[in-house]
C-alpha positions in Angstrom: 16.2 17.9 8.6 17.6 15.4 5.8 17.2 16.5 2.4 14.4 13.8 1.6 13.0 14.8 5.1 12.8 18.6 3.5 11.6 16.9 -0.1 8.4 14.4 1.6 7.5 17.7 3.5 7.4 20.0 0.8 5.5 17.4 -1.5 3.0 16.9 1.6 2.3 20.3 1.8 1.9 21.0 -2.3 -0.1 18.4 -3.2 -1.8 16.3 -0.5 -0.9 12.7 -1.8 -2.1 9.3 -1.2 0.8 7.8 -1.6 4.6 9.1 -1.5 7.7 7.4 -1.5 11.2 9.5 -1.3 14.0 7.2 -2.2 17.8 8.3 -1.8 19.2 6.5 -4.6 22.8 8.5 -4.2 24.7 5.1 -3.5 23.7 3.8 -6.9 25.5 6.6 -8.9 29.1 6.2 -7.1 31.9 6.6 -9.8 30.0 9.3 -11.9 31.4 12.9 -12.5 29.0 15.7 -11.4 30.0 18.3 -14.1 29.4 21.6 -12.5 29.1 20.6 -9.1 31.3 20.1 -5.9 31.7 16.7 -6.6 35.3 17.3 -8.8 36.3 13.6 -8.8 34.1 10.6 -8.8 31.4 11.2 -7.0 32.0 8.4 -4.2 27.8 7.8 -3.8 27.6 9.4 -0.3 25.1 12.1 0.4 21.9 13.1 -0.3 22.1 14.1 -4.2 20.3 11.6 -6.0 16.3 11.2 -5.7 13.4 9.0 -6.9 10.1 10.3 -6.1 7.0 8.1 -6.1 3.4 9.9 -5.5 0.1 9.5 -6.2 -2.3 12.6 -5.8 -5.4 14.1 -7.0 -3.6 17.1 -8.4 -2.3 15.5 -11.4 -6.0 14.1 -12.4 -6.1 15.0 -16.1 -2.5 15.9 -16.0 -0.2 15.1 -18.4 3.3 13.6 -17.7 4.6 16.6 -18.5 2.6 18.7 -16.7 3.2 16.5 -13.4 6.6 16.4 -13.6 6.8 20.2 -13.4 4.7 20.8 -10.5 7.3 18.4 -8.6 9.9 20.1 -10.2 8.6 23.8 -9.3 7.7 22.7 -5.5 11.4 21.0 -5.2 13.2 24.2 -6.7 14.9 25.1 -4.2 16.6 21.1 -3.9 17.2 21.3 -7.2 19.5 24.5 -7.0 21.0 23.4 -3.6 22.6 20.1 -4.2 19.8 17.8 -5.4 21.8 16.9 -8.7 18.9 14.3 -10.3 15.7 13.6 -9.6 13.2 10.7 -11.1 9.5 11.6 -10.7 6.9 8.6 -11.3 3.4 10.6 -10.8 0.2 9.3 -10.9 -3.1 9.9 -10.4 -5.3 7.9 -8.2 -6.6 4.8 -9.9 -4.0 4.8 -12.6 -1.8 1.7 -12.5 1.8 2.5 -11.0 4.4 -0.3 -11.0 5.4 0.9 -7.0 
């Protein structure tokens, strides 16, 4: 299973959303320097590493921004800690405008 196969599924399962949208946006960071990672050189933009995540669920209905981002960011720990080196979250609850 891809990573963003393991990161819809687990976002499925944790809050039921509307709508999701996993984008692997590793291609766009080619050239940058992972400090801390494997990537030692320039990271050449292959991979799964890079993530935009763009949901819309119940669950963050009287959420804060704050508060949204770290339920994605506790269901998605284990990505996090096993290669997933950034991740942009754009949460929103239903009826709340979204510009995706």
């Amino acid at each position: 299973m891809t990573k963003a196969a393991e990161i819809e599924a687990k976002l499925t399962r944790g809050l039921s959303p509307e709508r999701l949208e996993v984008v692997n946006e590793s291609h766009l960071h080619a050239g940058h320097h992972h400090a801390g990672s494997d990537h030692h050189g320039g990271f050449d933009g292959t991979g799964e590493t890079h993530f935009r995540v763009r949901l819309v669920a119940e669950a963050f209905a009287g959420k804060s921004r704050l508060e949204r981002h770290r339920a994605v960011n506790a269901l998605l720990a284990e990505e996090l800690a096993t290669g997933v080196h950034a991740l942009a979250i754009e949460a929103a609850a239903p009826g709340e405008p979204t510009r995706f």
